[in-house]
C-alpha positions, -999 to +999 in steps of 0.1 A: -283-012+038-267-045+032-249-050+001-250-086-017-219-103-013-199-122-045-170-133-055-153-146-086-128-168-084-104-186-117-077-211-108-063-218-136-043-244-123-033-224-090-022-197-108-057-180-093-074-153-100-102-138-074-122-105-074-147-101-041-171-076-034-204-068-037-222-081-068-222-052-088-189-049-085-178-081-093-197-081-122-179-052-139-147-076-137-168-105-151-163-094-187-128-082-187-119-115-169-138-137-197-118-122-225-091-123-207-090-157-205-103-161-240-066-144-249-046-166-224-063-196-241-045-187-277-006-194-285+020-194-257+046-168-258+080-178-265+110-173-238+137-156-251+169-182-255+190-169-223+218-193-206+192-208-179+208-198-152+208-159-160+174-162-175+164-180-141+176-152-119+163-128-140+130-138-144+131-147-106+138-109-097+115-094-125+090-116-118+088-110-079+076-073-082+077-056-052+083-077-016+051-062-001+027-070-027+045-105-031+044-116+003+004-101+002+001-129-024+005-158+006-030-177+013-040-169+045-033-206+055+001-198+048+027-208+082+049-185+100+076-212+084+058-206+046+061-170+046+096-176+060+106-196+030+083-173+007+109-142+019+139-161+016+128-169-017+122-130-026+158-120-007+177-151-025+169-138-061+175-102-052+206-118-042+244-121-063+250-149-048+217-164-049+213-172-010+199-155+017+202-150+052+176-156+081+183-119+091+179-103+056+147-126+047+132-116+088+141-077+079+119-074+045+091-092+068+095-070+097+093-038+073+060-050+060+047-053+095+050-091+100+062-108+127+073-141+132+077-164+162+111-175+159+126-167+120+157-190+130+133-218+138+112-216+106+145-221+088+153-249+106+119-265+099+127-260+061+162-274+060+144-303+080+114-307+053+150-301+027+127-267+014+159-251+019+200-260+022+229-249+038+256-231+010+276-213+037+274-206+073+244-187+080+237-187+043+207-207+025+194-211-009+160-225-015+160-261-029+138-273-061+113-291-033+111-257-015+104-236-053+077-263-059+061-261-021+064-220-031+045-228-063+014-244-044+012-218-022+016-189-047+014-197-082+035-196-115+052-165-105+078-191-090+091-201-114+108-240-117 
């Protein structure tokens, strides 16, 4: 027996929201979505006043969760180069020195099963597109161009 397939999906400008499964299903999530929404629509909530750089790297590290739901989170037309950058991005705010290596970013991929190419290679590409920078040798930090390129591809959770 076949089962009806829907899905729901809210963008919300790319901060996206999508529940799939059969129609039944989706519609239990219909509801609590709606009113969701209808809260998110209502005042903003206020940041606390932090210095920005401590409330940056906070909010970077709280804000991440978990590396294997995180990286879950890339589109599926995501590069080998884009999840790359995305893991460089998750090992740089983990970071004290707020940079990462191609070795420590290639590790947290290679425990959550993923494989790249050539992880040197997709770093190169991104210090080419200036996604990324050179702080030290062997050391990178993601650039503001490679936070908003991270931002298309997986939402507000990066934040600016």
């Amino acid at each position: 027996m076949d089962t009806i397939q829907a899905k729901l999906r809210v963008n919300l400008a790319q901060r996206e929201f999508e529940v799939a499964g059969s129609e039944e299903f989706v519609r239990a999530y219909a509801e609590r979505i709606e009113a969701l929404l209808d809260r998110l629509a209502g005042d903003p909530v206020a940041i606390a006043s932090l210095p920005a750089e401590v409330a940056i790297r906070d909010q970077d590290a709280d804000a991440l969760g978990e590396f294997g739901s995180y990286i879950q989170r890339l589109p599926g037309t995501a590069t080998e180069v884009d999840t790359m950058l995305a893991a460089g991005f998750f090992a740089q705010a983990a970071s004290a020195d707020d940079t990462f290596a191609t070795a420590e970013a290639n590790k947290r991929l290679l425990e959550q099963g993923i494989k790249l190419g050539n992880p040197s290679q997709c770093v190169r590409q991104s210090l080419v597109a200036k996604r990324v920078f050179l702080v030290a040798r062997g050391r990178f930090r993601v650039s503001q161009h490679g936070r908003a390129h991270l931002r298309q591809l997986l939402g507000p959770m990066i934040p600016e």
